[in-house]
N, C-alpha and C positions, 0 to 999 in steps of 0.2 A: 504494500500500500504506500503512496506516495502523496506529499501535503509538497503543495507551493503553496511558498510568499505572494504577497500582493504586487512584487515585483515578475513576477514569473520563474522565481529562481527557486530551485530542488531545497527543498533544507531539511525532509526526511526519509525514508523510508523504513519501512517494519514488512518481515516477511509472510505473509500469509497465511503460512501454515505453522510457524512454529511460536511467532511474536519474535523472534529476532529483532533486534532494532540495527540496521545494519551503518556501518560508517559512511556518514558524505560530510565532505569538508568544501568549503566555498560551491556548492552546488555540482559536486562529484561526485556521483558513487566511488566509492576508498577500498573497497573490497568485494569478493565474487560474487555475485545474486545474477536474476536471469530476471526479466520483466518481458510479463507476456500480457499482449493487446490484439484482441482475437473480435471483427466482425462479422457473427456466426449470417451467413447467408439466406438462401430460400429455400433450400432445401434441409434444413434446418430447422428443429423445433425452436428453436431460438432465433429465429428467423426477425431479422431488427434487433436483436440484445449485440454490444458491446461488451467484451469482458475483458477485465484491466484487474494481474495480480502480479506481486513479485514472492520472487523463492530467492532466499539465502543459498550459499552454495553449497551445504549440508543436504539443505531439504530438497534440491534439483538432482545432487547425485541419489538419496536415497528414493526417491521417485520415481530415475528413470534406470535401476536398478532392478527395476521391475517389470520392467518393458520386455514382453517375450524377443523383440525385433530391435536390438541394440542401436544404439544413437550414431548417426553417421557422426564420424569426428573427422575435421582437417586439421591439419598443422597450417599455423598462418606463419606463410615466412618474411612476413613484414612488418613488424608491431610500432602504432603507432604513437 
């Protein structure tokens, strides 16, 4: 979950599933979390819902941990 300022700058987030409150410094996430912003379709029962959550990077490995069909992974050979 994520709170802006009245400026439009990040100054929280807490993780979803576990209450993590994760680190953001001058309007950074500071460490691992995943933020997921999902508009479910028409063919969707959720068809018009927007869903907006973040996962700490505890709660995203043990989640997708779970996944019969492993996470595609790349190596990024360019960090910016």
């Amino acid at each position: 979950m994520r709170r802006y300022g009245k400026n439009g700058r990040l100054e929280s987030v807490v993780c979803n599933q576990c209450g993590k409150k994760i680190v953001v410094k001058e309007g950074i996430v500071r460490e691992g979390a995943v933020m997921v912003d999902h508009a479910w379709d028409y063919f969707s029962e959720k068809d018009g819902d927007v869903h907006h959550f973040d996962l700490c990077e505890a709660c995203y490995d043990e989640l997708i941990s779970r996944f019969l069909i492993p996470v595609d992974v790349e190596e990024q050979t360019e960090l910016l």
